[in-house]
Each structure stands twice: as C-alpha cells, then as structure tokens.
C-alpha positions in Angstrom: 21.0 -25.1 55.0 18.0 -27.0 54.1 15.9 -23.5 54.3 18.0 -22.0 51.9 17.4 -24.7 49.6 14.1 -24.7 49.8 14.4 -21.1 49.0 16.5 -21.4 46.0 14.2 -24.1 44.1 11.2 -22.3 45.3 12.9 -19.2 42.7 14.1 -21.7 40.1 10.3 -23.0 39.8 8.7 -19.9 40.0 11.7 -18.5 37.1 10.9 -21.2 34.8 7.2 -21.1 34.9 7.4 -17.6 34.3 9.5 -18.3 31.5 7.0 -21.0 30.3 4.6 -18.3 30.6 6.0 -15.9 28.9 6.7 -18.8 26.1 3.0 -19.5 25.6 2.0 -15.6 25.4 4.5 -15.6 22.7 3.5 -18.4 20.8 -0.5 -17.5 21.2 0.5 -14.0 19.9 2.2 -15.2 16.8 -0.8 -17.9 16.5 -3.3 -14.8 16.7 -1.2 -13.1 13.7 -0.7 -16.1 11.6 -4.4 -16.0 11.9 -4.6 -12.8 10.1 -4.3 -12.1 6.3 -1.2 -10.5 5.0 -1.8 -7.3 2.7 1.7 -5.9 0.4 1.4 -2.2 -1.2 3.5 -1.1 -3.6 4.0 2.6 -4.9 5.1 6.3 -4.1 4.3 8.8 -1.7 0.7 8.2 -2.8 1.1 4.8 -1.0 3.2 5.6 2.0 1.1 8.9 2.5 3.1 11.7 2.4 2.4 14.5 4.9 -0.2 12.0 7.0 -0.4 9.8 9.8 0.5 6.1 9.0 -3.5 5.3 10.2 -4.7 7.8 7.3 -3.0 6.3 4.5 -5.0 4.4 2.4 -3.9 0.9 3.1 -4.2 1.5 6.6 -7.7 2.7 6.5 -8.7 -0.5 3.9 -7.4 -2.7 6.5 -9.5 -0.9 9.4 -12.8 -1.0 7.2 -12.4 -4.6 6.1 -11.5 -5.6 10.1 -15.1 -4.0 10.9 -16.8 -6.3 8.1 -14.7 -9.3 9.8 -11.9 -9.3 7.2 -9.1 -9.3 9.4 -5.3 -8.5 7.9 -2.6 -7.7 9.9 -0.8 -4.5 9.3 0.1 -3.5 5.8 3.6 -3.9 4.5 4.6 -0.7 2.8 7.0 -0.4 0.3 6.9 3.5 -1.2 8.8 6.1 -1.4 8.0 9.5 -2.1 9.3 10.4 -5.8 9.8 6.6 -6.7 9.4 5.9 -10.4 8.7 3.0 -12.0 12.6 1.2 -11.9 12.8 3.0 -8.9 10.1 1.1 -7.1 11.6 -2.0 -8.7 15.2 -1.6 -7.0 13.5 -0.6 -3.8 11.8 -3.8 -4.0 14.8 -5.8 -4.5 16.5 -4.2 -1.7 13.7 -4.9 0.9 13.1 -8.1 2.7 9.8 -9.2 0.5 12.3 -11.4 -2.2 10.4 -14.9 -2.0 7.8 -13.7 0.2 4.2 -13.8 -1.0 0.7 -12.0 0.2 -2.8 -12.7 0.5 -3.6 -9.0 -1.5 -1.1 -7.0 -3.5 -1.9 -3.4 -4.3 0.1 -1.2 -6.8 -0.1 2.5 -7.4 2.7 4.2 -9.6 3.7 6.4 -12.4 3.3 10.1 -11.6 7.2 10.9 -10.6 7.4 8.8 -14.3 4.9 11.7 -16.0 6.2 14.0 -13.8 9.7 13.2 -14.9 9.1 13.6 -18.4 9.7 10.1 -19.1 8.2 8.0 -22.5 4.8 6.7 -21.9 6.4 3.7 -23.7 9.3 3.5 -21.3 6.6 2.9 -18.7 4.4 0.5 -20.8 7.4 -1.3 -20.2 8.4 -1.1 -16.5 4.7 -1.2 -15.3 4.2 -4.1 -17.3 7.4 -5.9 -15.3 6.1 -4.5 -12.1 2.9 -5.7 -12.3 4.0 -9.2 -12.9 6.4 -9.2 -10.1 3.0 -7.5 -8.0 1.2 -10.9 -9.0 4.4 -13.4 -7.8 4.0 -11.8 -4.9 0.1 -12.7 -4.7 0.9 -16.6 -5.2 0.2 -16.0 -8.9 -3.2 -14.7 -8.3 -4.5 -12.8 -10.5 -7.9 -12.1 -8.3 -5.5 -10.8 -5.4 -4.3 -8.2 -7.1 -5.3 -4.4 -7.3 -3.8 -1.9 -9.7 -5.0 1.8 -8.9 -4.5 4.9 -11.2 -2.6 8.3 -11.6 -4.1 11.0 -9.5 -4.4 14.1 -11.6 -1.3 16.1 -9.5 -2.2 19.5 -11.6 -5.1 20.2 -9.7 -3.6 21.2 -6.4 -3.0 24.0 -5.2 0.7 23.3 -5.4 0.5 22.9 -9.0 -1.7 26.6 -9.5 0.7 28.3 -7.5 4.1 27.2 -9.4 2.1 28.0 -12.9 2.0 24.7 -14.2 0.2 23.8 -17.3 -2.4 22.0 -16.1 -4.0 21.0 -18.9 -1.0 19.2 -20.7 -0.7 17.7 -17.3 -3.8 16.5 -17.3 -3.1 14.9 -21.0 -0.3 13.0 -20.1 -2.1 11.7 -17.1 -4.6 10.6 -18.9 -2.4 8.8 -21.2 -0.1 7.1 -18.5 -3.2 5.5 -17.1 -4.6 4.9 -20.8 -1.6 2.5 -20.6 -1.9 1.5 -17.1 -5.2 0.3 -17.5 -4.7 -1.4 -21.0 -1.8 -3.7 -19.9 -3.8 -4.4 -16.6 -6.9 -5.9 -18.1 -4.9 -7.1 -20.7 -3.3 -9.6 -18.0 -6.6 -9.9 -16.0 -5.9 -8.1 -13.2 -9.0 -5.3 -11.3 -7.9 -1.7 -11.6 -9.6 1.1 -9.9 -9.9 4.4 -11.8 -9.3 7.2 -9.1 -8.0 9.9 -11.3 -11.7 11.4 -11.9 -12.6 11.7 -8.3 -9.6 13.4 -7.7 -9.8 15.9 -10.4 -13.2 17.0 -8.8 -11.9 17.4 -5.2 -8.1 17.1 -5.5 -8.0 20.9 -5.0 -10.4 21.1 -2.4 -8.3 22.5 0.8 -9.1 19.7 2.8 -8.4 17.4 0.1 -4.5 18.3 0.5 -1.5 18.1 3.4 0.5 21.2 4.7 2.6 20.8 0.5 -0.7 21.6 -1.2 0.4 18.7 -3.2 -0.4 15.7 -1.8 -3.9 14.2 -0.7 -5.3 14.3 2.9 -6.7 11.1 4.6 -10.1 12.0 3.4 -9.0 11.5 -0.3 -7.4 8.4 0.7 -10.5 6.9 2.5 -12.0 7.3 -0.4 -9.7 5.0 -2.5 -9.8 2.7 0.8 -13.5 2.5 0.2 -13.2 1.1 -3.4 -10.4 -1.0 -2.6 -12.5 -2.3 0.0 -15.5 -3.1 -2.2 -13.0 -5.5 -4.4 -11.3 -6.8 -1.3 -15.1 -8.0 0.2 -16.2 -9.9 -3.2 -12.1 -11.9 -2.9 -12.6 -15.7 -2.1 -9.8 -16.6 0.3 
C-alpha cells in the first residue's frame, strides 16, 4: 500500500510541475508579445491582398523589413475586404473586435470601390474624413502614428484593357479622389504616401498583377512596404 502511494504522489508532483511548466511558457510567450508593437490596417482588397499570400501583402512585408532594422511588431491586424467602400469599411469596423482597442501604427488605404462605384467625390470627402479620425482614435490620438496611402490607378491593368474601360476618365477621377484624400489628410496633420504614380508606371507590368489582372502582385506591394517603412523608422515610440 505504501508503494502505491508513493506512486501516486510521485504522478501528482510530476502533473503539477508540468502544469507549472507549461504556465510559465505561457506567460513568457505572452511577455515576449506584449514586448512587441501592435500595427492596425484598414482598407480593401489592396490591404488584405487579394489573390496573394498573407506574407506578400504589404503590411506583412512592412512588418518583416522593420523586424530586420530591429522594429519589432507583432503580426498585423487586418481589417479589409475586397470591394469595401468607404461606409463599408466603417461597418466592418464596427462589427470587428478593435471597438476601444488602440495601436502603436494605424494605416489606411481606401476609396477605389467608392470611384469605382460611381460615387460623389464629395460623398467621400465626407466618409474619409470620418474614417480617418476614427484611424487616429485608434492610434491613441496620434497623429505621427498614422499613415494614409493613396488610390492605385486600377485602369492600368490588364483587367481594365481587356473589358474596354476608359482609362483615361478613370484616371481623372482617380486623380481627384486622392486630390481629396490628400487635402483632408494634411489638413488634419496626418503623413500620406502618394502611390498612385508608381503604379501607373508598372501597374500593367505582368508581374505587377495576380492571376485577375487586376489586382497587384507582392512586388507592387513591397514597394509600398518600403515607403511605409521609411515613415515607420523616423516614428518616436
């Protein structure tokens, strides 16, 4: 009898060290992350990457860069969806698990599904304007943390030759979305990135585009993870 007792708290020490041991992984794992820099991006399927892999999506590869220059962020929280407008990204913002939450760097990227739409450039003077000021809640209220990118010119794909679109008008409106975009950015004081121009030069490149010959490849987006990255690097956090 006294064997089998032995036996028996032998097990029930060795079960609750394990347990302690698996305790203290835990909590230096979560210690490890808490360590880390929290990054929130905002947008449309230019933000959750349409058509590539999560690692070739432009947040992801800012992320990976800044890690290599010792900025360390844990993984990007994503809220996009592909064809999200303006109010759209709004709701889907409300609906997700970010209310009350806030970030060390904030990124926001939409408006094309609103041009694309044929919505009011005034109509989206408004909502961006709303959006953006939620973007900087989210930031703590700073300003500095705080990255708004611009339209990618859509009408130089492929996809957009091949259907017959007028490229030129789509150009113009383009052009005046992020006219607007831009203006109510520095207006409030926030860094915006112009990305548009680099894209109408190798937007329609075939390597430029995913398997829809509309949306970009991940070497167009590590190219806008470069430029983020050179804002990111000057930040004081």
């Amino acid at each position: 009898m006294k064997k089998t007792h032995l036996i028996a708290s032998l097990f029930l020490v060795l079960g609750q060290w394990s347990c302690i041991s698996t305790q203290n992984i835990s909590k230096q794992n979560q210690n490890m992350d808490s360590d880390k820099m929290t990054y929130l991006a905002l947008g449309d399927s230019y933000t959750i990457g349409e058509g590539v892999e999560a690692k070739d999506r432009y947040p992801h590869q800012a992320v990976e860069m800044l890690e290599a220059s010792g900025i360390v962020f844990s993984e990007p929280k994503i809220i996009a969806t592909t064809g999200w407008t303006t109010d759209e990204l709004k709701k889907g913002i409300q609906a997700s698990d970010v209310n009350g939450k806030t970030y060390d760097l904030v990124t926001l990227l939409i408006g094309v599904n609103n041009q694309y739409r044929g919505r009011p450039v005034d109509n989206y003077r408004s909502e961006f304007r709303q959006l953006l000021e939620d973007t900087i809640a989210f930031a703590k209220g700073d300003k500095s943390h705080v990255v708004v990118l611009s339209i990618p010119d859509w009408g130089v794909t492929p996809f957009a030759v091949n259907r017959g679109s007028d490229q030129e008008k789509v150009a113009r409106e383009i052009d005046q979305y992020n006219q607007a975009k831009k203006e109510i950015t520095e207006e409030i004081g926030v860094t915006y990135i112009d990305i548009t121009e680099h894209y109408r030069i190798n937007g329609m490149k075939p390597e430029s585009v995913v398997s829809d010959q509309l949306h970009p490849s991940g070497l167009i987006y590590q190219y806008w993870a470069e430029k983020l990255v050179e804002i990111v690097e000057v930040m004081e956090f």
